[in-house]
RODO-2510 file (C-alpha; in nm, 4 decimals, decimal comma):
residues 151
     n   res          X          Y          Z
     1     x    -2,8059    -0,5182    -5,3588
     2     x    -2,9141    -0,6596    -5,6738
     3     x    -3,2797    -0,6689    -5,5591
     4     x    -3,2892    -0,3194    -5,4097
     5     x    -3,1481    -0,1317    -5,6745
     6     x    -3,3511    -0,3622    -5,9552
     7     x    -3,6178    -0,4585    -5,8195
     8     x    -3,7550    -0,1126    -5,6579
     9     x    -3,8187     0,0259    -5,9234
    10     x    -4,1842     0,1375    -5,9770
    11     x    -4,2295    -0,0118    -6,3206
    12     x    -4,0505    -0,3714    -6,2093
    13     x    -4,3229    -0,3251    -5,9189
    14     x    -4,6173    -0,3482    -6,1312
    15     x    -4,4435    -0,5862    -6,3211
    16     x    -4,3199    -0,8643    -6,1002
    17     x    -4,4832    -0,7793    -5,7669
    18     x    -4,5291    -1,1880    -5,6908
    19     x    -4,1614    -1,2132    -5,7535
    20     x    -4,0690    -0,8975    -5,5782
    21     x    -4,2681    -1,0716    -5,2652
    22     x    -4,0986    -1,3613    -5,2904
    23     x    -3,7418    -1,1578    -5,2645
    24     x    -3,8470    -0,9701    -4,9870
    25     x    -3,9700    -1,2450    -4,7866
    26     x    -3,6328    -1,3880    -4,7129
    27     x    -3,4957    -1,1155    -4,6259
    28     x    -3,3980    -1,0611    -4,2953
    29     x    -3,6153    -0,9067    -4,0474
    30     x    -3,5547    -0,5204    -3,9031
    31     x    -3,6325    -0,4304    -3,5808
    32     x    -3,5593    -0,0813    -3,4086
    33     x    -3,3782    -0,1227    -3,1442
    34     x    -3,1799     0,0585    -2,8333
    35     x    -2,8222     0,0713    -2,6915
    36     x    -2,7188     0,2598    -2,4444
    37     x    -2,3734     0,3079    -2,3605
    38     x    -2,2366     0,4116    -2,0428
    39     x    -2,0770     0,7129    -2,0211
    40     x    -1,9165     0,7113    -1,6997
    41     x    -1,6820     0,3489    -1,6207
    42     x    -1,4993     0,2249    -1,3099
    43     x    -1,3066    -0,0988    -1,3261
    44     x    -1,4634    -0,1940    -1,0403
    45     x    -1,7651    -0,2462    -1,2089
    46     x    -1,6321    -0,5471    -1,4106
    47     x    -1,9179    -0,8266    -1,4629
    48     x    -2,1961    -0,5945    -1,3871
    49     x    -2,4516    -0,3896    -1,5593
    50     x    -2,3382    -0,0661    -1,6236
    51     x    -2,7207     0,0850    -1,7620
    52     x    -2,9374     0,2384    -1,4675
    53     x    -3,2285     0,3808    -1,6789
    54     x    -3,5096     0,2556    -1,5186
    55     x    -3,7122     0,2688    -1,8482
    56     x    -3,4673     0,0378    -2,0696
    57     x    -3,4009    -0,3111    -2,0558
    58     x    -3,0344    -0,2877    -2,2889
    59     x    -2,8027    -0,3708    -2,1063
    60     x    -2,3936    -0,2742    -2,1069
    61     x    -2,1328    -0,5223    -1,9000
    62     x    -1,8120    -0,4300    -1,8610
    63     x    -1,5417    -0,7212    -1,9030
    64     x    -1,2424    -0,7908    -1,7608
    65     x    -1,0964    -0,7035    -2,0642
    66     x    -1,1915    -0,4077    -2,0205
    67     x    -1,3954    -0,3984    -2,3310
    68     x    -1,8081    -0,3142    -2,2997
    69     x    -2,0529    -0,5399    -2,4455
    70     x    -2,4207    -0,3836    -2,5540
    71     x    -2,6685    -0,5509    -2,5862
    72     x    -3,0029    -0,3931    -2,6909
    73     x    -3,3800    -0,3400    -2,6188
    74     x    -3,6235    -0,4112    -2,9171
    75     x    -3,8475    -0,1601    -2,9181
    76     x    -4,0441    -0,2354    -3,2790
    77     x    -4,0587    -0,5504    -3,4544
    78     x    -4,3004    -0,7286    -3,6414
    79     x    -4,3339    -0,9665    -3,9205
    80     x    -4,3027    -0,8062    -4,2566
    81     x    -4,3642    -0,4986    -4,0944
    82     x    -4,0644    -0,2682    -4,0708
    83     x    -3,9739     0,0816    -3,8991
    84     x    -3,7358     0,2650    -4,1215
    85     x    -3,5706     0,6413    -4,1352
    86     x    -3,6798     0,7233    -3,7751
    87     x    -3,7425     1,0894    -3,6858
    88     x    -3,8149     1,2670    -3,3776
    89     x    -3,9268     1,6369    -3,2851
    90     x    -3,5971     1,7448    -3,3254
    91     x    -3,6156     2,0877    -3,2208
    92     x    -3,7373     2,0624    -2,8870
    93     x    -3,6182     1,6752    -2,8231
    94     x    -3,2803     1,6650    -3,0114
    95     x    -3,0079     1,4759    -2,7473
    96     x    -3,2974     1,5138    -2,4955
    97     x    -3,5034     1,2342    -2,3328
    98     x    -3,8187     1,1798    -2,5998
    99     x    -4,1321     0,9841    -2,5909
   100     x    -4,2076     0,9468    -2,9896
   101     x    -4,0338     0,8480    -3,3235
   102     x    -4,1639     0,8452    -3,6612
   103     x    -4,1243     0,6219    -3,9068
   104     x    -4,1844     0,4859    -4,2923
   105     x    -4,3627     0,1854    -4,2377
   106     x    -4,2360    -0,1079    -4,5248
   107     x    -4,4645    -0,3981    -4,6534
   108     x    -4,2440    -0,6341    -4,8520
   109     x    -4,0095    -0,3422    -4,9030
   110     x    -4,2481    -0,1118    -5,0298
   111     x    -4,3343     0,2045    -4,8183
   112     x    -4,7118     0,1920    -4,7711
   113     x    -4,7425     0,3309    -4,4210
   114     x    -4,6481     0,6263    -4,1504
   115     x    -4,6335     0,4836    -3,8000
   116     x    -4,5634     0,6550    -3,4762
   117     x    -4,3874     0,5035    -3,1901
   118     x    -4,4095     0,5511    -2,8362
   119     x    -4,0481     0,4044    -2,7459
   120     x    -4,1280     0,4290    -2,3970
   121     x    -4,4462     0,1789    -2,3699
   122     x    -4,3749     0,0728    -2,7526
   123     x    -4,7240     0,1242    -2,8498
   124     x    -4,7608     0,1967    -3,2258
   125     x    -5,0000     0,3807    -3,4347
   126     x    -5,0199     0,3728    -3,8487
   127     x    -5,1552     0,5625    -4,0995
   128     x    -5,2120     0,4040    -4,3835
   129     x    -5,4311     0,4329    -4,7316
   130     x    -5,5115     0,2096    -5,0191
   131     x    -5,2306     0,2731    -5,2970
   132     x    -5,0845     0,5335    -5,1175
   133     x    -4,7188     0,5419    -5,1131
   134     x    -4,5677     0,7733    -4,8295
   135     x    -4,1556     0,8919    -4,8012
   136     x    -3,9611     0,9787    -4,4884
   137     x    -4,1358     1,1779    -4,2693
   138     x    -4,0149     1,4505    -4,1067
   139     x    -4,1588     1,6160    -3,8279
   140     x    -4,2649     1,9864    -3,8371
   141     x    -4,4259     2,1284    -3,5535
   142     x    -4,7398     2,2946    -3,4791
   143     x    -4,5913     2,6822    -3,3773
   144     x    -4,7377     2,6932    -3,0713
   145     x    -4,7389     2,3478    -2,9398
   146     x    -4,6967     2,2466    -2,6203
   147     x    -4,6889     1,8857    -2,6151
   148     x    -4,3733     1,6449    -2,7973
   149     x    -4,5656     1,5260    -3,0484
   150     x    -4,7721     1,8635    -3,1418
   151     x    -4,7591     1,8721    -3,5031
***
């Protein structure tokens, strides 16, 4: 917490960026990642799989028990390179299947990037700038688009 809240600040940037690398490189690694739990159980199932989505690898195995265990599909990771406030088109994909997420890419901590995410085939694309320092993003829609990621 202490280097978060001390260290992120844009004047200790400037100031101690080498030591502000240093921090951040032992931190640990995010990924993005996907569970999917099983919404329907039988107790015969015990031992197996539960997840039948043919485009996930996470899994979900009942015990005996009785008790589900999740374990998930990494769908971003890199080194240094994280995927943070994820956003989808939440007007037309909101508790729907979706194909993209959006998120503030992080160098070191510091938010110097916009990447898109196909979760599906977990390609990525970035938009980045020289000193540029993007937030959250949020997805707004083009008003008369007709594909997910229109906007």
């Amino acid at each position: 917490f202490e280097f978060v809240y001390n260290y992120l600040y844009l004047a200790n940037l400037r100031a101690n960026w080498d030591e502000v690398k240093q921090h951040a490189e032992k931190a640990p690694q995010p990924e993005a990642r996907r569970y999917v739990l099983p919404l329907s159980i039988d107790k015969a199932d015990t031992g197996k799989n539960l997840v039948t989505l043919p485009y996930t690898t996470a899994t979900a195995t009942l015990r005996s028990d009785e008790t589900i265990w999740l374990e998930p599909e990494v769908i971003f990771s890199g080194p240094r390179h994280a995927f943070e406030f994820p956003q989808i088109n939440y007007r037309k994909y909101g508790g729907k299947p979706y194909t993209y997420t959006y998120g503030l890419g992080l160098n070191h901590f510091v938010p110097d990037r916009l990447c898109k995410l196909n979760v599906k085939t977990k390609e990525t694309w970035v938009w980045q700038e020289p000193d540029t320092y993007p937030s959250e993003p949020i997805f707004v829609s083009h008003p008369e688009a007709l594909e997910e990621d229109d906007g």
